[in-house]
C-alpha positions as CSV (number, residue, x, y, z in Angstrom):
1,X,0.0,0.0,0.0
2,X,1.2,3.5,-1.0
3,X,1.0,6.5,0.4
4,X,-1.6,8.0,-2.7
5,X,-3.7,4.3,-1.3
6,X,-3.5,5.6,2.2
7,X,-4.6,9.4,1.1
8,X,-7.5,8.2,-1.2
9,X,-9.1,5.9,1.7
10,X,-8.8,8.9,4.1
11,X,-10.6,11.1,1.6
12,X,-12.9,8.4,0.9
13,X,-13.8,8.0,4.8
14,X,-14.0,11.4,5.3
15,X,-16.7,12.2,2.6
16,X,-18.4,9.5,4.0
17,X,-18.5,11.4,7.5
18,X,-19.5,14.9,6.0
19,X,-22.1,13.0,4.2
20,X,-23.6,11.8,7.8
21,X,-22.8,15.4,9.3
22,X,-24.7,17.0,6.7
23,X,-27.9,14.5,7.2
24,X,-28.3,14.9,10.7
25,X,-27.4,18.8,10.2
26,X,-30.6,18.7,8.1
27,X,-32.2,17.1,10.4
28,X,-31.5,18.8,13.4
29,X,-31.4,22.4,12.0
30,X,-33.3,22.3,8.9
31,X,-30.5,23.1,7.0
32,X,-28.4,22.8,3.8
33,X,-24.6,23.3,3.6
34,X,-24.1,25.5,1.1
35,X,-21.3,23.3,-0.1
36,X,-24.0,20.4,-0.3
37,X,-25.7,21.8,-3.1
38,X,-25.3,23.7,-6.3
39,X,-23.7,27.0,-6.7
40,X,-26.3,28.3,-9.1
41,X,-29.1,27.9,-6.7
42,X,-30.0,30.9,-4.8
43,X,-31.3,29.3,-1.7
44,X,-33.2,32.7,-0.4
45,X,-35.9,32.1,-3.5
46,X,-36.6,28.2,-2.7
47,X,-40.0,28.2,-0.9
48,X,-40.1,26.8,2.4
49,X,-41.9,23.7,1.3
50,X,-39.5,23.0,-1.0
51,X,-36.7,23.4,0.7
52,X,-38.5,20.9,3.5
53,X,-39.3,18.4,0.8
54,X,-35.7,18.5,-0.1
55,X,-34.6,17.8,3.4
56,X,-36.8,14.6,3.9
57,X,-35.6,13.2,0.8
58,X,-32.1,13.6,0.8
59,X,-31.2,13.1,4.6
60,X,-31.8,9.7,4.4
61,X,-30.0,9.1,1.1
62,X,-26.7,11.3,2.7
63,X,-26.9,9.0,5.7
64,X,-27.0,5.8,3.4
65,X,-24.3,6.8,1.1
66,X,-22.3,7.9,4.1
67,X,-22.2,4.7,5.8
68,X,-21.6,3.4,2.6
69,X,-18.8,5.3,1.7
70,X,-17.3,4.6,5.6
71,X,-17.5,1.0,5.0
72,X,-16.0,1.3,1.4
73,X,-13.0,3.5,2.4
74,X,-12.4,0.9,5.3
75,X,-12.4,-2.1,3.2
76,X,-10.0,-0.2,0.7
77,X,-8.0,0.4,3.7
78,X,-7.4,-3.0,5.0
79,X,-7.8,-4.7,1.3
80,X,-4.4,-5.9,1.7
81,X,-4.8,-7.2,5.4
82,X,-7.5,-9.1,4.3
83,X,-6.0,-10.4,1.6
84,X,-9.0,-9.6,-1.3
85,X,-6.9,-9.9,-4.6
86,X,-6.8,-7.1,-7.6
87,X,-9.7,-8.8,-9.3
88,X,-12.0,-8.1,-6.3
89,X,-11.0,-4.9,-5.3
90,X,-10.9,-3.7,-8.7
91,X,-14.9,-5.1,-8.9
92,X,-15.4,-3.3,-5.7
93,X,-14.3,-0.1,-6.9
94,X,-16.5,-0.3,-9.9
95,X,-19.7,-1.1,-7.6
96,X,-18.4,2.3,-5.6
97,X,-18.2,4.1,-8.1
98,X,-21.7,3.3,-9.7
99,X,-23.1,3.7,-6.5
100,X,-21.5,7.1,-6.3
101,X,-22.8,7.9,-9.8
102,X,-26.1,7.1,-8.4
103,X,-26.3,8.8,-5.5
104,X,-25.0,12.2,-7.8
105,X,-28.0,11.6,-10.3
106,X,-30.6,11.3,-7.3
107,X,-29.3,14.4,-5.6
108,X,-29.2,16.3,-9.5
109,X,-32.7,15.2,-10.0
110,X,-34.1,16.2,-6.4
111,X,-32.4,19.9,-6.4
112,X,-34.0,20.0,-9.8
113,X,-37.1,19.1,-8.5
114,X,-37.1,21.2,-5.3
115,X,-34.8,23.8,-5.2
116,X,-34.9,25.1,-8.6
């Protein structure tokens, strides 16, 4: 394991640890981290409903996708203790990264839906 392997897992659990920060900031506070979302959307024009709607929907989904990307980074992590092999890494990285693609598309389509 090199060091880029060991800076690419932190990254990977750290996302995955702003992405359960942000859902229970949603939840507890009601809001969005600017970061979270687009740039182009001016978050003072969203109607309230919206922007509640937006909350329900994609709190759960950051919670999912950051346990998720926790348990992915960690695996990465201690691939080589565990002794997993290039094939099934590789295949795991693939899954992550459609999952990933996913959870993009669901969050482009709901701040379409809502916030826009």
């Amino acid at each position: 394991m090199d060091n880029m392997d060991v800076i690419m897992n932190a990254l990977i659990i750290f996302s995955g640890c702003y992405l359960i920060y942000s859902a229970v900031i949603m939840k507890t506070r009601g809001e969005v981290a600017s970061s979270f979302i687009s740039r182009n959307i001016d978050w003072e024009r969203v109607p309230e409903d919206n922007k509640k709607a937006f909350i329900r929907v994609m709190a759960p989904a950051n919670l999912v996708m950051g346990i998720i990307m926790i348990i992915s980074g960690c695996i990465f992590a201690f691939g080589d203790r565990f002794g997993l092999g290039t094939i099934n890494v590789s295949l795991m990285i693939a899954v992550a990264l459609l999952i990933c693609v996913g959870y993009g598309s669901l969050l482009m389509h709901f701040q379409n839906k809502y916030l826009r």
